[in-house]
N, C-alpha and C positions, 0 to 999 in steps of 0.2 A: 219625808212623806210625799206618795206622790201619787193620788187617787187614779189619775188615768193609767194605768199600768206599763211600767216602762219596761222596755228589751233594750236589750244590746240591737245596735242597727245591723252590724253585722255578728255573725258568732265566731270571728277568729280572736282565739283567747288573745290576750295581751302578751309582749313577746319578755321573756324572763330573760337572764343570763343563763349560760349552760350548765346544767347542773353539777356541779363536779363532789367526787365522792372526798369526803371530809377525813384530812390526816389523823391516823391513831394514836393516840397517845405512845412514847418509844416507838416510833417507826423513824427509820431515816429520814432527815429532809435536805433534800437537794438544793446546795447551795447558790441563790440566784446570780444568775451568770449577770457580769454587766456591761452595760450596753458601749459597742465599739465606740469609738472615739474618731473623729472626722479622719486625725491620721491613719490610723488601725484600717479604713473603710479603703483612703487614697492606696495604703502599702497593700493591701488584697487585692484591689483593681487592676495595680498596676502589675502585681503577682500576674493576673489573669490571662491580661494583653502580652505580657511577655511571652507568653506560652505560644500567643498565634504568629510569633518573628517577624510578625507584619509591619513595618514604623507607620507606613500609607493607613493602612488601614485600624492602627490606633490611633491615627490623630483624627481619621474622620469619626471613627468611635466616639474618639472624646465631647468633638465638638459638639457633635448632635445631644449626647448625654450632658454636656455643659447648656445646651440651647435648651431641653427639656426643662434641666432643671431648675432656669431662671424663667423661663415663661411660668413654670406652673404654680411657681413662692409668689414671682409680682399676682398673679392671679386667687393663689390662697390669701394673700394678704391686701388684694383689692375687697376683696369680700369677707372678709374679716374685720376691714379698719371700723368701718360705722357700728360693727355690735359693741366693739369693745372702743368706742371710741373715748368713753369716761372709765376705764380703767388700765390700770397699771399693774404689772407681776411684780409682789415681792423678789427681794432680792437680797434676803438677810442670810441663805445660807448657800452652802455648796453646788454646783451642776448638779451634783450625781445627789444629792439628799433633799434638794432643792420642791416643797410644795407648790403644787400652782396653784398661790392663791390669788386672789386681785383684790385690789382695794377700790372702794369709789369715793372715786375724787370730784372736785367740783368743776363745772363748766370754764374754759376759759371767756375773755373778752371775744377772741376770735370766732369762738362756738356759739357766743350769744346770737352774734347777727349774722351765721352761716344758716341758708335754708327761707323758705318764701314765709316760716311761719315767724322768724324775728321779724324785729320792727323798735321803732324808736323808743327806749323807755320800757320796753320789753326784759324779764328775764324767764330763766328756764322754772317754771311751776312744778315739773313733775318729767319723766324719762320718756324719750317719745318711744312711744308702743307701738309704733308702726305701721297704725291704722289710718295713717292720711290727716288724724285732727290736729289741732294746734295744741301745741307742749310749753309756749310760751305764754306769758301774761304782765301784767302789769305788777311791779316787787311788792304794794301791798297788800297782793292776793297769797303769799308766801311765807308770807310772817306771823308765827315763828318761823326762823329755819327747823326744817323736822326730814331727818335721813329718809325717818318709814314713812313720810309722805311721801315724797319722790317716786317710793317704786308703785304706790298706788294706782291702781288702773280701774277705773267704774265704769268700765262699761268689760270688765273681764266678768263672762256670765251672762251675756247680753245676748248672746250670738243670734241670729235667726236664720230665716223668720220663721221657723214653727217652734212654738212658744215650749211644747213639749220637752223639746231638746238645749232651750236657749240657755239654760242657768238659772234662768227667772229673775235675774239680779238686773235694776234699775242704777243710770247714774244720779241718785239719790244725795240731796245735801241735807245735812242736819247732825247735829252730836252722838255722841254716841248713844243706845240706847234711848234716840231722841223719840217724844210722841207722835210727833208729823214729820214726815220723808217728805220736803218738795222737790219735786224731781219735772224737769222737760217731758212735755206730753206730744205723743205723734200717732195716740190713735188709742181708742175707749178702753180701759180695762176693766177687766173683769174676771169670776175665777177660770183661772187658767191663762189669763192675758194680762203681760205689765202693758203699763201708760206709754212706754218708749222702749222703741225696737231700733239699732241702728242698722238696719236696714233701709226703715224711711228714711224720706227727704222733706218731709212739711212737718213745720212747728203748730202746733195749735194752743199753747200757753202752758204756764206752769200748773203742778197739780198738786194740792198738799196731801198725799196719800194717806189712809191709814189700812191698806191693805198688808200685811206683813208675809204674806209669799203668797206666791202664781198661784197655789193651788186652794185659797182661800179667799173669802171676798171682801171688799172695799166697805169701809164702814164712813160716812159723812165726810167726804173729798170735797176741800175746798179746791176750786180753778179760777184764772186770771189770765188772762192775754191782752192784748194789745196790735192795733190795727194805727192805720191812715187814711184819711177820705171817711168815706160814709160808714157809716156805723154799722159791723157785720156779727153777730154773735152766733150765729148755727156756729156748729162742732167744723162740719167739715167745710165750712165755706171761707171760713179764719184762718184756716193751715195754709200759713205762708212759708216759699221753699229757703231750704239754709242750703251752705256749703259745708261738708265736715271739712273742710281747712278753718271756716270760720267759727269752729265750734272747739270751747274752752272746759272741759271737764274733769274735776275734782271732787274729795271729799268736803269741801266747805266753800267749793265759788265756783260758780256756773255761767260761762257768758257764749251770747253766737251774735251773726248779725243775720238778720232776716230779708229775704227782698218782699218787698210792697212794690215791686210792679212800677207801674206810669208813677204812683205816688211818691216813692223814694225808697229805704229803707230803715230798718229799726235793729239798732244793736239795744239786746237785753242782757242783764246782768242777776244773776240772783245767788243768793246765800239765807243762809236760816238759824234760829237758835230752836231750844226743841220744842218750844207750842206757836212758833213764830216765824213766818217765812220775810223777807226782806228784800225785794226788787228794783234795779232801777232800770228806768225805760231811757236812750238817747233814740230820739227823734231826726233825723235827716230827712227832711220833704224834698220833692223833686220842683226845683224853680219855673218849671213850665206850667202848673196847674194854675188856677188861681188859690188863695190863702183858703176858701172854706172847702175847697175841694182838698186840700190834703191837713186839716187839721187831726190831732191824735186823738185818739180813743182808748180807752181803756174798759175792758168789760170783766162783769166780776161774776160769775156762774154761781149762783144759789141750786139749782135743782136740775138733773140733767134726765135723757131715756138710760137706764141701766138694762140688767139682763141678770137674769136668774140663771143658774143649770140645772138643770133637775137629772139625775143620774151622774156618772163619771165622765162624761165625753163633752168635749168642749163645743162639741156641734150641738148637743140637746139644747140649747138655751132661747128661752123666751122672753120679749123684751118687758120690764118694768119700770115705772114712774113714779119714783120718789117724790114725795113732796116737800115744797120748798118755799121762804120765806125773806121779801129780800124789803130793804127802807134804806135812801138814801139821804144823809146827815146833810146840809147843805153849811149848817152852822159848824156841826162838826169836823168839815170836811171829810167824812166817813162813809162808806159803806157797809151795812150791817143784815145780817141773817140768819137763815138755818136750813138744813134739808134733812135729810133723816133716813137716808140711802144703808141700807144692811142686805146686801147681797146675797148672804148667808140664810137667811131667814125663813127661809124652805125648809131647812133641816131641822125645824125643832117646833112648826107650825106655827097655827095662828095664836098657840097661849102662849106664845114665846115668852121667856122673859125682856125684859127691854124693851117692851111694847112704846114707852114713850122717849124712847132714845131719838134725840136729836145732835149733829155736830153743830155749833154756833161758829159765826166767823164775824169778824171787823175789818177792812181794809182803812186803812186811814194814809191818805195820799200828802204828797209835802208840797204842793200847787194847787190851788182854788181852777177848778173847773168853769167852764161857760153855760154847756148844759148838759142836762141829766136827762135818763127814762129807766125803764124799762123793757124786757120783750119777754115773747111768748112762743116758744117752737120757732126762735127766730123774726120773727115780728113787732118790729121796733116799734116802740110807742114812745116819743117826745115829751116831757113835760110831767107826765106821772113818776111818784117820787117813792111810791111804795108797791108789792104785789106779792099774790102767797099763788102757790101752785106749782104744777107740771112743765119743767122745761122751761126754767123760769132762771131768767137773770137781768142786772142791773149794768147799765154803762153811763161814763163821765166823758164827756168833751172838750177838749184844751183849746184856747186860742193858739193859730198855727204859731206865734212867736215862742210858745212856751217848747225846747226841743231837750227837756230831762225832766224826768217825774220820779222820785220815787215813792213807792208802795211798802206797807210794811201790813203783812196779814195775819193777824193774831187768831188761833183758834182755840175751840174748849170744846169740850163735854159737858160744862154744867151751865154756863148761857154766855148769852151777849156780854152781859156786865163785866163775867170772868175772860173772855174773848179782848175784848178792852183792855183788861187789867195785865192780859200775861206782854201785851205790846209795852204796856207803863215800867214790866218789872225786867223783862226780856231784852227790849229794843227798843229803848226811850229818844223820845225825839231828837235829843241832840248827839244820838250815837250813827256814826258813819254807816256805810256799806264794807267799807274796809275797817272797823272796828268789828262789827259782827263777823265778819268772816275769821278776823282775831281770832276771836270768843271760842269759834267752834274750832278751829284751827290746833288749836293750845288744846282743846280738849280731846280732840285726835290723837296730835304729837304725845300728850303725860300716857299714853297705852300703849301707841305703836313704835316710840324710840325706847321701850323695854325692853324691845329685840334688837340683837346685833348679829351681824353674819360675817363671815370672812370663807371664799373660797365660793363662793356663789356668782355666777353669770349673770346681766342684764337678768334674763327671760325666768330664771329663780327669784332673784331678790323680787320681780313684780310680782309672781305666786304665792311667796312666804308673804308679803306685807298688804295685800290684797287679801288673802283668806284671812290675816290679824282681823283686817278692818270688817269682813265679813261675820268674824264672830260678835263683835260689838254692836248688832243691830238689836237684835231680839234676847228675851223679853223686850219691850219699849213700857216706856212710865207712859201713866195713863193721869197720874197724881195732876194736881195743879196749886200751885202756890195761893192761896186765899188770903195770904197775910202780904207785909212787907216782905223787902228783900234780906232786911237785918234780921226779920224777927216772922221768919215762913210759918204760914202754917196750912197744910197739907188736906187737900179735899178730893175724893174721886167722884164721878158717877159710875154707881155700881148698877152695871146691867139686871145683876141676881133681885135686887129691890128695887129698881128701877126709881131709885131716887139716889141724890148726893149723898156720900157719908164721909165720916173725918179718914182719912188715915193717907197710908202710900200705897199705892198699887202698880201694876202690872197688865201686861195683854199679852197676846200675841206668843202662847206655850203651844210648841210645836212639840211636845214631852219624847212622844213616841220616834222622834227623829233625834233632838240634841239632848237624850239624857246618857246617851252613847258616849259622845266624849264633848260637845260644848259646853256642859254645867261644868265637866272636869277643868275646862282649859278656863273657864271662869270664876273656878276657885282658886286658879295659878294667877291670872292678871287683873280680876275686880272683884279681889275676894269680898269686900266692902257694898258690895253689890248682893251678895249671895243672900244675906242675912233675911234682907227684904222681899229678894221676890221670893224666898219659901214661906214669908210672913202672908205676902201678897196669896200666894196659896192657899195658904189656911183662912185669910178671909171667905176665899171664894168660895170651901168646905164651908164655912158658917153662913154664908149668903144662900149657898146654894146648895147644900147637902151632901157634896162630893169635890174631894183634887179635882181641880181641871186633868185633862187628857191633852186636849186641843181648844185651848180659849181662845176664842177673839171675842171680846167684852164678856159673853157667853160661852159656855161650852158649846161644840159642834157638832159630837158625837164623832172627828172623825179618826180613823184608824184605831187601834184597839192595844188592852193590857191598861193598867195603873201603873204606867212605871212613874210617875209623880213618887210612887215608895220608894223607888231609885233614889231620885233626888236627894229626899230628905233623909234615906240612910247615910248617901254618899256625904253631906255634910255632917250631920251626926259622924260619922267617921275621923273626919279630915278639920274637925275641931272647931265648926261652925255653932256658934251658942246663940247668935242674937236672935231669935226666933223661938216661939212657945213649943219645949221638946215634949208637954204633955196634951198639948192639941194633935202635932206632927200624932203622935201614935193614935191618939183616937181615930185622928182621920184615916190613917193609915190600916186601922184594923176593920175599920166599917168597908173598906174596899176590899179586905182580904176575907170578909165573912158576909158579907149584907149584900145579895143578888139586888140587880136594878132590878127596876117597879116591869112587870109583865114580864119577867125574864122567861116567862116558860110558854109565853104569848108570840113572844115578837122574834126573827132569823137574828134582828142588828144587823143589816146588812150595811156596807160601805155605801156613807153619805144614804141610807135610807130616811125618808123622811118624815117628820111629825109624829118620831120616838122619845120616849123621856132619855133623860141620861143615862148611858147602857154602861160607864164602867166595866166592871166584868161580866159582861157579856155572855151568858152560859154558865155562872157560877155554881146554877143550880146542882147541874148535872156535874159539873166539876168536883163539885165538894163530895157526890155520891159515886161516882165511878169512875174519878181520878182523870177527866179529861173533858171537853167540852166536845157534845156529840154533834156530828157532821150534819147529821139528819136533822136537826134540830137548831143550828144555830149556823152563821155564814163565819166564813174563815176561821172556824174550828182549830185548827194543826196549827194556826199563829196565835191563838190566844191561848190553847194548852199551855204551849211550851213560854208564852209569855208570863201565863201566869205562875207558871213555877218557879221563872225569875221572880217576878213579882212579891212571891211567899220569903223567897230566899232573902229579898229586901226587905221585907216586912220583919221575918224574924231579927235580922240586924240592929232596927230601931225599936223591935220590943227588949231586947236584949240592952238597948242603950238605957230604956227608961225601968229596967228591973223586973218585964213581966217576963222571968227567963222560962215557965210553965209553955206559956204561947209561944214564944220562941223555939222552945225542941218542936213540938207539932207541926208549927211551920216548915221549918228544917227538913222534918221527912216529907210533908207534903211537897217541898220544892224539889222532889224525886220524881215526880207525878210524868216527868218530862219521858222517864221510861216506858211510859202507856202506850206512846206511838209509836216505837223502836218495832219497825216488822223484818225479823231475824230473816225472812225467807228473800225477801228483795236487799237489804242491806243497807234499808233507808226509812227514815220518820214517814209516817203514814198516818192520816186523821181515820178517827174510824168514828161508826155511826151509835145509836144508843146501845143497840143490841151487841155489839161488842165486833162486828164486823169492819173489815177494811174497806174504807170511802173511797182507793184508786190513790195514785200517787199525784196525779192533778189537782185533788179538793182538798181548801181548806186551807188555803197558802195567802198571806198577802206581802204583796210587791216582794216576789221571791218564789223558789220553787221546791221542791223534795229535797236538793242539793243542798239548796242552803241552809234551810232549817232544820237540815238533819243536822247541821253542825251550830244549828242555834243553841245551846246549853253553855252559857258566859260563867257562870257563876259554879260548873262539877263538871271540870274538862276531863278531870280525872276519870270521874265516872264514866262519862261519856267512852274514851278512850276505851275502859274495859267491855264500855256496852260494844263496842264494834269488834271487839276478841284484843286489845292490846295495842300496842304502839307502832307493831309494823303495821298491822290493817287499819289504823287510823291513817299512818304517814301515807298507802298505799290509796285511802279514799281521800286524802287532802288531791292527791297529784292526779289524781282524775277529775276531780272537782274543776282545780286550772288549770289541768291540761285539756279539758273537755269546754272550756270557755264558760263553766257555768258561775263564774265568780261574775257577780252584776256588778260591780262596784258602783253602779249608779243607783242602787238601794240601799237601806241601811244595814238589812242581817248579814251581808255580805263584809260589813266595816272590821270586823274585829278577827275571820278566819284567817289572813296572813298570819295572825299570832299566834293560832294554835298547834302550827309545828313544834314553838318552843319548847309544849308542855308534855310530846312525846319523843323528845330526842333528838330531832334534826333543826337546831338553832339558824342553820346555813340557811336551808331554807325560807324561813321566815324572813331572812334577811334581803332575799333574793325578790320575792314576791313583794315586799313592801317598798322595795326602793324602783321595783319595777310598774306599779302601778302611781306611783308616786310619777314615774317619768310619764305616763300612758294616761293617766283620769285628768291630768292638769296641764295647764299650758297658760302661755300670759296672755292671751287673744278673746275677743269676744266669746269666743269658745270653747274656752277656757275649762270647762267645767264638763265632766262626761255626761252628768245628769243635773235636778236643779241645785239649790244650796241647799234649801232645807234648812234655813233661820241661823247657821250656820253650820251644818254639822260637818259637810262635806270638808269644809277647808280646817274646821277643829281636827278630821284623820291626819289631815297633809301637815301642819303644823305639828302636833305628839309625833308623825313619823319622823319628820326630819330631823326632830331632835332626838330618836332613839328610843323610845317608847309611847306605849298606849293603853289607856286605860278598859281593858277585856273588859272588866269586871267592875262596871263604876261604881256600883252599890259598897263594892269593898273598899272604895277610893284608894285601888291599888296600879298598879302597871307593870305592862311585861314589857322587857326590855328587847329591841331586834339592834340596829346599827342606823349611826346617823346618815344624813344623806351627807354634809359639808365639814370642811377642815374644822370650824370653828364657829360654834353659837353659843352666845349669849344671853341670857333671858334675867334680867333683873325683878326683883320679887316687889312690887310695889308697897310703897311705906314701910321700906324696910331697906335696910342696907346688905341682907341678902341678892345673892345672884346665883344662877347656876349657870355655871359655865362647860359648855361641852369641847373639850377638844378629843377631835378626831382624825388626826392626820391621815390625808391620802385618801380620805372620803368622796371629796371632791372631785379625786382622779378616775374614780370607781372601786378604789375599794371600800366591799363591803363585809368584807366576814371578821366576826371577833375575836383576838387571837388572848385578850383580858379586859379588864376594866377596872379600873381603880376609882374610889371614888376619897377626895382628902386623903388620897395616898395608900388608903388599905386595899386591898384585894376583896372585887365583888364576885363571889361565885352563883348567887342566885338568879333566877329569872327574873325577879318580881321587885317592883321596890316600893313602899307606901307612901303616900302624900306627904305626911310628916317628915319624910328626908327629903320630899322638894321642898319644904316648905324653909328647911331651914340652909338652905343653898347648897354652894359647894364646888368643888372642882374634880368634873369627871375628865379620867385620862384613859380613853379607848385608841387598845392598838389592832390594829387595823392588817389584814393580808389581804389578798388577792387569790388564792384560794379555803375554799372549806377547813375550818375549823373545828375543835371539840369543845370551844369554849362554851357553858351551857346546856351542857347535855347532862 
């Protein structure tokens, strides 16, 4: 999802392999010649030379062709050593049969302290990515040892500085699926802006976010920094500059050293459990001051200026002032509060729900302070111990002897006491910095060493183990523990009632983005997860009358379609029980029949504001003339064809709970997508009420005529005959990527590489998935062509590399194309299940399927259903270097 509308920067398509035409079954095949042998190479050479009678003139021949070709190996292999410096080539078979794969090994002693970023007591954290920062750390920032940490890179996604193109991904610490992300802050966010761009060079504190992507807003953000000398709290006047050499970032421990100028410096250190952030501050004063001149401070942000957008563009925004509440504990040692910052709160007006949402926080420091205050827009006040308002926050003063503090910052949704309570059950006083980073650590490692890889590069393993860690953000628990830690018991605040209520919950549903392939790739690795947040769902029907689309506490109205019905087909399918299946349908069928409130009133335009929840959007006219009218409602042509998905999932889950009458109905209505098939142009076109064409521009979102003529996931078949058959399908795929209109930095775009399989040319798909696979991704802040999107972008990269993806999630089925690597691994969590892919010669480039066996029998279909990942297995793909008919 990505409301300001994104382009390709430029429109040169992505570069494929050459297409080559696919051998026929009984046709000869040309036996592959094999490659000369150094002698064979020396006996033709010297063939050659004999011919010129010259002896003078082939020994200067030689020598120069000898001088070449040891300048050019020391030189390939000067610039080869550092990439491949932690790997090693098998060597278990023959030259001529011999895979390249590599193994990763572990650093030696010598590699520890090569380089400006070892140091004493130093080891390797994570693989240097070659952005200048520090790779090394202190050994119990490291523990557990975990493979898929290593390749982890947080700030892959980061790239800048326009926020639009960055990835939108923060170097965020905190567990998996954790409620608060604290992450280093270098400048205000807001939607459309993270907290930290590496680009900057000034720290201004850590930030406990709960914004859950760029293009969403920040809901009650705790902050926290730390100074020397006089007490400074404005935003920008605190940002003190780092070195990225002195900067330490992972997914569970965050350290940099800061300068303070005349004063000295401040090395900070932070790590987080998921409602709990945990800092330590080392103080270094500069000996020239005197002691009150460079004593430490610490300041704690209650309420800051935020900013609203009103429209898609990240330029409309006006500034806002949350209100905030701050009291500082002296007996406690504590500092306690609230603010009640909802960024979002434009889009659903002043009856919003969640009218009395506030986030609570607790800082509780492990050193008694000398003095305390407050301030105001920066205006320090001495000796006052409480204050509620605008731009409002509290600071504590150290005596200069005290030079390590640690903080530990507990936050809630349902108050102070709870605020308090998760630091008691979270990060109890007598647990470390290096114990919590443990904690989350271990919670990393049990999800991301599921995967194993063989035949993968540096600059792969940090892609593949980076997007894992991507998927595991969102949903985030919103829950909180009310009880003990032996004997939990679980409370949310529900925006929808705008009071606490019992159960577990969920935020942060980006539907319309990861119900494509994140829910899939999180029925493969948290199945244990699933149960809940489709429970968390159905709360939020019963809170609030309607599946989220897009929650953050509240729905947002933003992007369009109910595919929440996705969701809960897709588990219904794929054997998911622990969730009410007779709730799921009700909810499921008031979206497929029951128009939102004014629907014949209002366009629903993108992020339009102080509309009720628009759902299906156009339902009206939907249900009467088989399409939502152009003229009448905003991005028409994408909810049509959504909603036909939509029906298509809906019939699924009535067909699961027995209503098979509603189920046929649906089924022909999920037809409806032929409405906008306009034969004359040769492309989906939105048309208006009176049955006219709206132009091949209206009615699209984030996407265009191209793509959403091939939007139909769920009747490719159909599809196919709608464009006259399989050549003129294959012939409007190759215009689509050969005309660069494949955006892969949207979502309708995610699932077209597969539909070659479904009309005859397997190569292809093959071709395009492992081409964009090399072209959307990379290990670099920039990793990422467009944002994440709560995960979905690195959920495509992850199903591709392993060989399939799920077109069709509602069916929780997958079409199969070709791996990227010799060998992956994916073990089935809580279960002695694994699926293991071997792909020989993947690695080397090839990618065409010449069979597949799967437990040794021969797989001849496109398609395989969740149920056979579920219960493991050993896939055996053989693999060429030209086109194939496997497939077809």
């Amino acid at each position: 999802m990505d409301p300001p509308r994104r382009r390709n920067v430029d429109n040169t398509p992505p570069l494929a392999p050459p297409i080559q035409q696919p051998r026929r079954a009984g046709q000869p095949v040309r036996p592959p010649q094999p490659a000369m042998t150094l002698r064979q190479r020396i006996r033709r050479y010297i063939q050659f030379t004999n011919v010129l009678k010259r002896p003078v003139i082939n020994l200067i021949v030689s020598l120069c062709v000898l001088s070449l070709i040891t300048w050019y190996s020391g030189r390939y292999l000067y610039q080869l050593g550092p990439a491949y410096r932690y790997l090693t080539p098998s060597t278990s078979t023959s030259s001529r049969t011999r895979k390249q794969e590599v193994e990763v090994v572990k650093l030696t002693e010598a590699d520890l302290v090569r380089g400006t970023n070892a140091g004493q007591g130093k080891v390797r954290g994570h693989w240097d990515f070659g952005d200048g920062r520090k790779w090394t750390t202190s050994d119990a920032f490291v523990k557990p040892e975990s493979k898929g940490l290593d390749w982890v890179n947080v700030m892959l996604g980061n790239g800048g500085p326009e926020p639009n193109l960055s990835g939108g991904m923060i170097p965020a610490v905190a567990p998996p699926f954790g409620m608060t992300r604290w992450s280093p802050q270098t400048r205000e966010n807001y939607v459309s802006m993270c907290p930290y761009n590496q680009t900057d060079t000034k720290f201004h504190g850590f930030i406990g976010t709960h914004q859950p992507a760029i293009w969403m807003g920040e809901s009650g953000p705790a902050q926290i920094s730390a100074g020397l000398g006089n007490v400074v709290t404005d935003f920008e006047a605190r940002g003190l500059p780092f070195k990225k050499e002195d900067e330490y970032a992972s997914a569970n421990y965050y350290s940099n050293a800061l300068d303070a100028g005349e004063h000295g410096s401040i090395q900070v250190e932070m790590t987080a459990a998921s409602r709990v952030g945990h800092m330590r501050y080392t103080f270094n004063p500069s000996r020239e001051g005197s002691r009150e001149e460079v004593q430490p401070h610490i300041v704690i942000q209650a309420s800051r200026r935020s900013w609203l957008l009103h429209g898609d563009q990240p330029d409309a925004k006006v500034p806002y002032f949350p209100k905030g509440y701050i009291r500082i504990d002296e007996d406690r040692q504590e500092v306690l509060g609230w603010n009640d910052e909802r960024q979002d709160r434009v889009l659903v007006g002043e009856d919003l729900p969640a009218a009395a949402f506030k986030s609570y926080f607790v800082a509780r420091f492990s050193q008694p302070w000398q003095q305390a205050g407050v301030s105001y827009d920066g205006r320090v006040q001495e000796g006052v111990l409480d204050g509620e308002g605008e731009i409002l926050a509290g600071w504590v003063k150290f005596g200069s002897h005290m030079t390590q503090i640690e903080v530990r910052v507990g936050v809630s949704f349902i108050s102070i006491d709870q605020a308090r309570r998760a630091i008691d059950l979270e990060i109890p006083d007598d647990q470390s910095l290096a114990m919590t980073s443990q904690k989350t650590r271990s919670a990393w490692a049990e999800k991301l060493d599921l995967l194993s890889v063989s035949g993968a590069t540096p600059q792969n393993l940090t892609v593949l183990y980076t997007s894992f860690a991507h998927t595991l953000v969102y949903p985030y628990e919103i829950s909180e523990n009310t009880g003990m830690v032996t004997a939990p018991s679980w409370s949310y605040y529900s925006g929808y009632l705008d009071k606490v209520v019992d159960g577990f919950s969920y935020s942060g549903y980006s539907i319309w983005d990861t119900f494509r392939a994140q829910t899939a790739w999180l029925l493969l690795v948290a199945p244990e997860r699933v149960g809940g947040m489709i429970t968390s769902m159905l709360q939020d029907y019963k809170e609030g009358g309607w599946l989220p689309m897009w929650k953050n506490l509240v729905e947002t109205n933003i992007m369009v379609g109910t595919h929440a019905d996705s969701v809960v087909a897709q588990a219904m399918n794929a054997g998911v029980t622990d969730f009410n299946w007779s709730l799921a349908w009700e909810a499921v069928k008031k979206d497929a029949f029951v128009p939102p409130d004014r629907d014949t009133e209002l366009q629903f335009g993108d992020r339009e504001e102080e509309t009720p929840q628009e759902v299906r959007a156009g339902l009206t006219e939907y249900m009467k003339l088989g399409y939502v009218a152009a003229d009448l409602h905003a991005e028409s042509g994408s909810r049509t064809l959504d909603y036909a998905y939509d029906d298509h999932a809906a019939a699924i889950v009535a067909d699961h709970v027995g209503d098979h009458e509603i189920a046929a109905f649906l089924r022909i209505r999920a037809k409806s997508y032929k409405n906008l098939w306009n034969a004359k142009t040769g492309h989906m076109e939105a048309r208006n009420g009176a049955g006219s064409w709206a132009g091949h521009e209206a009615g699209w979102t984030e996407g265009d005529h191209w793509a959403y003529s091939l939007d139909v996931m769920h009747d490719v078949s159909g599809l196919i005959d709608l464009m006259g058959g399989n050549a003129s399908f294959i012939d409007f795929l190759d215009r689509h990527f050969g005309g660069g209109h494949n955006l892969h930095t949207n979502e309708p775009s995610h699932h077209i590489p597969y539909l070659y399989m479904f009309a005859g040319a397997p190569h292809k798909t093959q071709e395009w998935a492992r081409s964009l696979g090399r072209s959307e991704y990379n290990h670099t802040a920039g990793g990422l062509s467009g944002n994440e999107d709560c995960g979905q972008m690195s959920a495509w990269y992850l199903f591709s590399a392993l060989g399939f993806y799920p077109v069709d999630p509602a069916k929780a089925t997958y079409v199969l194309s070709s791996p990227f690597f010799d060998q992956i691994t994916l073990r089935l969590p809580n279960s002695s299940a694994m699926i293991q892919i071997n792909a020989g010669g993947a690695s080397d480039g090839r990618i065409y399927v010449k069979s597949l066996k799967i437990d040794g029998v021969e797989w001849a279909g496109i398609e395989v259903d969740h149920e056979l990942l579920t219960r493991g297995g050993k896939w055996d793909w053989e693999l060429e270097s030209t086109p194939q008919f496997w497939g077809v």
